[in-house]
N, CA, C and O atoms as a GROMACS GRO file, in nm:
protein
  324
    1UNK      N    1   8.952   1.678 -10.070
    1UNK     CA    2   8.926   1.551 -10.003
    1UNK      C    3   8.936   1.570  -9.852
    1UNK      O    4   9.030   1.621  -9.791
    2UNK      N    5   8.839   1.528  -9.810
    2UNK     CA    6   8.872   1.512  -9.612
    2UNK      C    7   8.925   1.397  -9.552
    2UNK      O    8   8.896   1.280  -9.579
    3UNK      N    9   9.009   1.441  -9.464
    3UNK     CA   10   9.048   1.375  -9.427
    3UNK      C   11   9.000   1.307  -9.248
    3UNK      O   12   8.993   1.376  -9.147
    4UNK      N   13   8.980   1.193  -9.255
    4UNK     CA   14   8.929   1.174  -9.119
    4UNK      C   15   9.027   1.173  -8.973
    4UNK      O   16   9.119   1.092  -8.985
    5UNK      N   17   9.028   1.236  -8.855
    5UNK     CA   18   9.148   1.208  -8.781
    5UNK      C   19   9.131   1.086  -8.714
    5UNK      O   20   9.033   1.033  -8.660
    6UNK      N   21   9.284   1.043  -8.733
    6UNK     CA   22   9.311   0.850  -8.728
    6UNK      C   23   9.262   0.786  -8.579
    6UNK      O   24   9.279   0.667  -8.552
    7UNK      N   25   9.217   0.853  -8.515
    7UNK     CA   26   9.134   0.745  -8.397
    7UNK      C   27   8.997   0.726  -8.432
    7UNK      O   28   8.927   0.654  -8.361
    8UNK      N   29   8.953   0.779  -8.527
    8UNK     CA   30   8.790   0.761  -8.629
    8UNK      C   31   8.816   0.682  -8.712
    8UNK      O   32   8.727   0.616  -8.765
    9UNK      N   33   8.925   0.670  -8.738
    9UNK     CA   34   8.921   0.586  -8.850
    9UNK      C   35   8.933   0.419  -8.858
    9UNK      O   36   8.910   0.352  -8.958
   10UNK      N   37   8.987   0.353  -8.688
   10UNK     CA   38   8.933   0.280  -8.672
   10UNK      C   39   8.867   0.250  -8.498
   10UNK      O   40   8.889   0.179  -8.400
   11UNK      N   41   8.795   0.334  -8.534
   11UNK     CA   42   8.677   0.344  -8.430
   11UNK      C   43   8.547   0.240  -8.443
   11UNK      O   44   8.482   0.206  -8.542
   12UNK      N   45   8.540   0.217  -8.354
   12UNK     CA   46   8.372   0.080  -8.396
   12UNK      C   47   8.256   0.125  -8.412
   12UNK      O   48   8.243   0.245  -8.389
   13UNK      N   49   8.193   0.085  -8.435
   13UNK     CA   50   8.068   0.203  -8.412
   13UNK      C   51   7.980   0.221  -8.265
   13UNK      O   52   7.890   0.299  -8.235
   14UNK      N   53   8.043   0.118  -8.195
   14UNK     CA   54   8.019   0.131  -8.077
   14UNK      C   55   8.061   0.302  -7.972
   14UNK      O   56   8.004   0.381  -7.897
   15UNK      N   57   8.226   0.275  -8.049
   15UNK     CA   58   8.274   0.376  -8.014
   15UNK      C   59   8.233   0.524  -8.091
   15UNK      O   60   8.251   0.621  -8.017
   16UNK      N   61   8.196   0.546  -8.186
   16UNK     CA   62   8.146   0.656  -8.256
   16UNK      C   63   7.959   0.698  -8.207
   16UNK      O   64   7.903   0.803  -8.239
   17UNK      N   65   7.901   0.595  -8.133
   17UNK     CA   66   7.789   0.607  -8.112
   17UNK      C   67   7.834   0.704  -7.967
   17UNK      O   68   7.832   0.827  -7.967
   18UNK      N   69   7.857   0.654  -7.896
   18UNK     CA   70   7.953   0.708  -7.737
   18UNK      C   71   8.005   0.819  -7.760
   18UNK      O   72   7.988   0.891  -7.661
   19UNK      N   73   8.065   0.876  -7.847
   19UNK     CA   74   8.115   0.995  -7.935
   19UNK      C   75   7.950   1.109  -7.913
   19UNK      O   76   7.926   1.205  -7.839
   20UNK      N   77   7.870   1.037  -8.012
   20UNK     CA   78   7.814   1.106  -8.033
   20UNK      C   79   7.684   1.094  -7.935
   20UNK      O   80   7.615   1.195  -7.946
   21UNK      N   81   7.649   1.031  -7.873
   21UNK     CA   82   7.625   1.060  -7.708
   21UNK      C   83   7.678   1.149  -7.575
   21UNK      O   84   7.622   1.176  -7.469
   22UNK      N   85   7.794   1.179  -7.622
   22UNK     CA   86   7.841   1.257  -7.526
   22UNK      C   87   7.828   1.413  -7.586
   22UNK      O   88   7.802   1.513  -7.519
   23UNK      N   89   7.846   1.408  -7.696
   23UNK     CA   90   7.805   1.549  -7.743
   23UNK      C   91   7.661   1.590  -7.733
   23UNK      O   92   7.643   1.712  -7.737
   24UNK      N   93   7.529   1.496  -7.719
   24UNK     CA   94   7.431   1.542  -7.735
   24UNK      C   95   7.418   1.574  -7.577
   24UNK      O   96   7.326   1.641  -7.529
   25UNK      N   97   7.535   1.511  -7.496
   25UNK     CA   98   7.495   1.572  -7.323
   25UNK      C   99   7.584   1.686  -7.309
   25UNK      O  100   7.545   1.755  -7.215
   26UNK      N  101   7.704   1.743  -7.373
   26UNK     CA  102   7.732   1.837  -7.416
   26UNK      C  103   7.676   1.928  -7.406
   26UNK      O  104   7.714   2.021  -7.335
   27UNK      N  105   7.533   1.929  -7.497
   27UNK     CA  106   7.498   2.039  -7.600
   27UNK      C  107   7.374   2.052  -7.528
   27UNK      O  108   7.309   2.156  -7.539
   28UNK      N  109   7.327   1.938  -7.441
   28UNK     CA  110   7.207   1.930  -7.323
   28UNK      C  111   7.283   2.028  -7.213
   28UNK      O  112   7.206   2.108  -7.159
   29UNK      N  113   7.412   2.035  -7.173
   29UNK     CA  114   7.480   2.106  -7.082
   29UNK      C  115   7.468   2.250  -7.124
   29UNK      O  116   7.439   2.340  -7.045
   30UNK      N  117   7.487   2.261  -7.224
   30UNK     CA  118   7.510   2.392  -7.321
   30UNK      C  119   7.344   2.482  -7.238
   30UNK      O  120   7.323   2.569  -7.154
   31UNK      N  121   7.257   2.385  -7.335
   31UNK     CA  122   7.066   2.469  -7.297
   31UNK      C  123   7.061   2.469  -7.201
   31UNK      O  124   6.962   2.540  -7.184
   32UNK      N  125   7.109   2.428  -7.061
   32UNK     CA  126   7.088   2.382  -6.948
   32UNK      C  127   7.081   2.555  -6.887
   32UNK      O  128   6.995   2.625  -6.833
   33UNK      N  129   7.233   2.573  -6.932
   33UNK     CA  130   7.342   2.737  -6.898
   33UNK      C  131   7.247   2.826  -6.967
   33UNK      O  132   7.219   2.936  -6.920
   34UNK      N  133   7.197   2.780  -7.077
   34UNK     CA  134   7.128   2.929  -7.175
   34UNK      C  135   7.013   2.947  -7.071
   34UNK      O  136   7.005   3.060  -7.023
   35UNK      N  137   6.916   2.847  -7.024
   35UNK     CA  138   6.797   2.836  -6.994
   35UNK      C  139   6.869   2.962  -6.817
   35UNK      O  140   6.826   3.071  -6.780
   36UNK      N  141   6.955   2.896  -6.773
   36UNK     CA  142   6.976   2.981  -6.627
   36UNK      C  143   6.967   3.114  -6.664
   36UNK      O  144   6.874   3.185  -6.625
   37UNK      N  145   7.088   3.168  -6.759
   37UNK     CA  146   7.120   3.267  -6.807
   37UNK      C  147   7.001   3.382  -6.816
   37UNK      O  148   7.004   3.494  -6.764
   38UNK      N  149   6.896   3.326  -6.897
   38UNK     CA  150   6.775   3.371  -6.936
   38UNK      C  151   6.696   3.382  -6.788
   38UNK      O  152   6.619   3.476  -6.766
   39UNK      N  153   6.711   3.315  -6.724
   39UNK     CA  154   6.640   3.345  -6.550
   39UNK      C  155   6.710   3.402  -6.512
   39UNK      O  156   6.637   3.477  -6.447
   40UNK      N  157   6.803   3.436  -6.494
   40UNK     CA  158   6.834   3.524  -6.407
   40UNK      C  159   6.929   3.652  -6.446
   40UNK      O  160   7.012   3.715  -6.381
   41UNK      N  161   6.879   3.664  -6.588
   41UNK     CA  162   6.848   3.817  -6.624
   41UNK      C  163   6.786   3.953  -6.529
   41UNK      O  164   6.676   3.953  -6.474
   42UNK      N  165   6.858   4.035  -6.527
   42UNK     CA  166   6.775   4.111  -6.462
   42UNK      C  167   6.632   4.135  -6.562
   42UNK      O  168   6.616   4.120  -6.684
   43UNK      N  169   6.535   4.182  -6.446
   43UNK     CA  170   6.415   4.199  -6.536
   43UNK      C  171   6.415   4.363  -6.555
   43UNK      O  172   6.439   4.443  -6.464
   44UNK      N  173   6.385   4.393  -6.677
   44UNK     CA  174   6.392   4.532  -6.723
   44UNK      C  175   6.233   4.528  -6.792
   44UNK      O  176   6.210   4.419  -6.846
   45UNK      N  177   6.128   4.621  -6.800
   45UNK     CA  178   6.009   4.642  -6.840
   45UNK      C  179   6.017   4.639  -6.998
   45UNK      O  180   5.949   4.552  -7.052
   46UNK      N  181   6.080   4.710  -7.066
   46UNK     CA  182   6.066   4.665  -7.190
   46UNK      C  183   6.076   4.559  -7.256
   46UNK      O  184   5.997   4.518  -7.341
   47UNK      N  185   6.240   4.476  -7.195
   47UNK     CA  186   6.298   4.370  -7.259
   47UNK      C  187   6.293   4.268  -7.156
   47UNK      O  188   6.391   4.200  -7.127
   48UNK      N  189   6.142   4.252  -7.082
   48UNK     CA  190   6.063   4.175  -7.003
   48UNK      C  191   5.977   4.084  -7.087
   48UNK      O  192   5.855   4.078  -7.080
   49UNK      N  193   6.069   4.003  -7.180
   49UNK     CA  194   5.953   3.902  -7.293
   49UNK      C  195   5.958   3.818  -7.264
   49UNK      O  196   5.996   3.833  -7.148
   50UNK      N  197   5.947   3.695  -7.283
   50UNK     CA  198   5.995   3.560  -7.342
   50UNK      C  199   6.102   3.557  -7.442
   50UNK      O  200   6.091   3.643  -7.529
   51UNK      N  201   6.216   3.468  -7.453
   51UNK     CA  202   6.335   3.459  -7.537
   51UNK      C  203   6.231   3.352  -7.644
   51UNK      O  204   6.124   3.294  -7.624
   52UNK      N  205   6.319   3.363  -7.757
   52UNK     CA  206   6.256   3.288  -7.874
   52UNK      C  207   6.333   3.147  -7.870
   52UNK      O  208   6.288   3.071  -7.956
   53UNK      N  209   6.451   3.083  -7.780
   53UNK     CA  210   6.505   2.945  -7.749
   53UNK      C  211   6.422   2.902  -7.709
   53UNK      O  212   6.342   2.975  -7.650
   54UNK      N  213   6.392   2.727  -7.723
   54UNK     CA  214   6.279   2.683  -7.637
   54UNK      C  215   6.407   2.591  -7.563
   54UNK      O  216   6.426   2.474  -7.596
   55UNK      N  217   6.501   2.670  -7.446
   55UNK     CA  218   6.634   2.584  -7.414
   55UNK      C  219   6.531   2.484  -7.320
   55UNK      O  220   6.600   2.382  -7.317
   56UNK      N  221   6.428   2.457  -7.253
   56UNK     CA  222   6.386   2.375  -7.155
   56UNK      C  223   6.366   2.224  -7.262
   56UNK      O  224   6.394   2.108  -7.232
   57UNK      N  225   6.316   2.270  -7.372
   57UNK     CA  226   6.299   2.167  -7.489
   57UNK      C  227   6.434   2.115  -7.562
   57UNK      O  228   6.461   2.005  -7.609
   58UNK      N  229   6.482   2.194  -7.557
   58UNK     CA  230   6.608   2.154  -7.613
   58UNK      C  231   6.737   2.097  -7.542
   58UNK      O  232   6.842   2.067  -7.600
   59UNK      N  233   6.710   2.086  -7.394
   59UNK     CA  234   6.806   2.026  -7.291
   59UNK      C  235   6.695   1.910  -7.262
   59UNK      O  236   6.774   1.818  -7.241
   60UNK      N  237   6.587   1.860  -7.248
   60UNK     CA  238   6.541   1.772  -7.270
   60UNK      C  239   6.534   1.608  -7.393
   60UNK      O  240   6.519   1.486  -7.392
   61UNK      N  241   6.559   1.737  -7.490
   61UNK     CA  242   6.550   1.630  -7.643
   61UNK      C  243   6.700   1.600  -7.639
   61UNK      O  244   6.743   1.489  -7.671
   62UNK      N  245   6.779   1.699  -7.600
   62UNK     CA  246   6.893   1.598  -7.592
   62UNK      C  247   6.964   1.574  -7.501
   62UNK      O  248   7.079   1.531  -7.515
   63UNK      N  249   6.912   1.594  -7.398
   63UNK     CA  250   6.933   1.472  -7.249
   63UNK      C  251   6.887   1.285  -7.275
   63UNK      O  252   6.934   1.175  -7.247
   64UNK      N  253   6.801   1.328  -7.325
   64UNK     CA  254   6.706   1.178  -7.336
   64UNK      C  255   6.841   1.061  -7.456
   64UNK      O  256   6.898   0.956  -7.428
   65UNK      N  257   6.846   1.172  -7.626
   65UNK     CA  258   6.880   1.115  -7.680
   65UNK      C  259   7.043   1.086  -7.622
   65UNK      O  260   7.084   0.969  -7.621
   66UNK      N  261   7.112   1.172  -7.585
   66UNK     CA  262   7.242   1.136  -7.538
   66UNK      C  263   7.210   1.064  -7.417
   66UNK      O  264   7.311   0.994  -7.403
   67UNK      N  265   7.158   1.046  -7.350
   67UNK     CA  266   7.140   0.941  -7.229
   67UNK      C  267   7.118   0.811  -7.350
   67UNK      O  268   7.189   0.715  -7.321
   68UNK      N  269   7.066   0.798  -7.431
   68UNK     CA  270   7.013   0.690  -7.500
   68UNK      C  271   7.135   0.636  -7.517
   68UNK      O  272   7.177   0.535  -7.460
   69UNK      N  273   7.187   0.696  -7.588
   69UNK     CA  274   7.316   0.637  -7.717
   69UNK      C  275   7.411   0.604  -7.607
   69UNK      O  276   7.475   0.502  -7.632
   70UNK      N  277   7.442   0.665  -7.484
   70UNK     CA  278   7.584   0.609  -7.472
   70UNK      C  279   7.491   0.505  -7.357
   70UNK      O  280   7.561   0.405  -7.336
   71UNK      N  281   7.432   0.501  -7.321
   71UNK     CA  282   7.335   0.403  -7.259
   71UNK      C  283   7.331   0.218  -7.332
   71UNK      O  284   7.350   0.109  -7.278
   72UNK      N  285   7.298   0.258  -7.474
   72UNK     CA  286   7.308   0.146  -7.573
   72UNK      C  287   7.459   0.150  -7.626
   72UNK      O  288   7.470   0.082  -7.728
   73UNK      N  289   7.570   0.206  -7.589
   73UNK     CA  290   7.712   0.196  -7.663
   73UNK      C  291   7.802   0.188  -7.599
   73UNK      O  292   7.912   0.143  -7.630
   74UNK      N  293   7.753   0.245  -7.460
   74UNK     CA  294   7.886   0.159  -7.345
   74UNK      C  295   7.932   0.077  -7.313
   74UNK      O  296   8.054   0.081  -7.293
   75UNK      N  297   7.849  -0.055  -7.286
   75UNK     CA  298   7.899  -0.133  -7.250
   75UNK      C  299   7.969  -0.209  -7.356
   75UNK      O  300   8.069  -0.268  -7.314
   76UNK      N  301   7.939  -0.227  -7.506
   76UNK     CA  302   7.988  -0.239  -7.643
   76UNK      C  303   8.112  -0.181  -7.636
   76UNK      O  304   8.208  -0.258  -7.628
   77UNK      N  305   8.142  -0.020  -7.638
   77UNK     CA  306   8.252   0.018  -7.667
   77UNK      C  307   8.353   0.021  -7.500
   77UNK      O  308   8.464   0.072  -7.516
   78UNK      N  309   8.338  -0.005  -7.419
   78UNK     CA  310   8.397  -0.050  -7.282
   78UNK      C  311   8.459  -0.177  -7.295
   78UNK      O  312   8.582  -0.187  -7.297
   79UNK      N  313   8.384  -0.273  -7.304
   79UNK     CA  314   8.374  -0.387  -7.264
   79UNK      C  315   8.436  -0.525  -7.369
   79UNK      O  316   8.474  -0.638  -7.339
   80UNK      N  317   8.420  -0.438  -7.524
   80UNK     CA  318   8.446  -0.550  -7.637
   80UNK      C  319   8.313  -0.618  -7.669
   80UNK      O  320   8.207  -0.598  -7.610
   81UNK      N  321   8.333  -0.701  -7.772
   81UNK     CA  322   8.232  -0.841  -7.705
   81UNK      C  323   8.219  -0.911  -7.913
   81UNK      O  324   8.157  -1.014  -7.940
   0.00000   0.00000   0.00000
């Protein structure tokens, strides 16, 4: 059985949306670093490819959606109502 840890458990969903908004800017932070990383590789002739991450796509899709959610859950889980 799992167990949930007790500030989830009565969390609103206001507050669990904000949760999970901040992780998708997180994880937008995360591709942000991979995408640099990958530029400023030194360039070597062989292992001069393209990487198979699409991190520019993937710090986008979840920039937008974590901008969304805590966008629509802040002022809810801030504020009351």
């Amino acid at each position: 059985m799992v167990h949930e840890p007790e500030f989830l458990l009565f969390a609103s969903e206001a507050d669990l949306v904000a949760l999970a908004g901040a992780g998708f800017l997180i994880l937008a932070l995360l591709a942000l670093l991979g995408d640099r990383m990958r530029n400023r590789r030194e360039r070597v002739e062989r292992l001069d490819r393209v990487g198979w991450v699409p991190w520019t796509g993937i710090f986008v899709a979840c920039a937008i959606i974590g901008g969304g959610l805590l966008t629509m859950s802040l002022p809810q889980a801030l504020f009351g109502g």
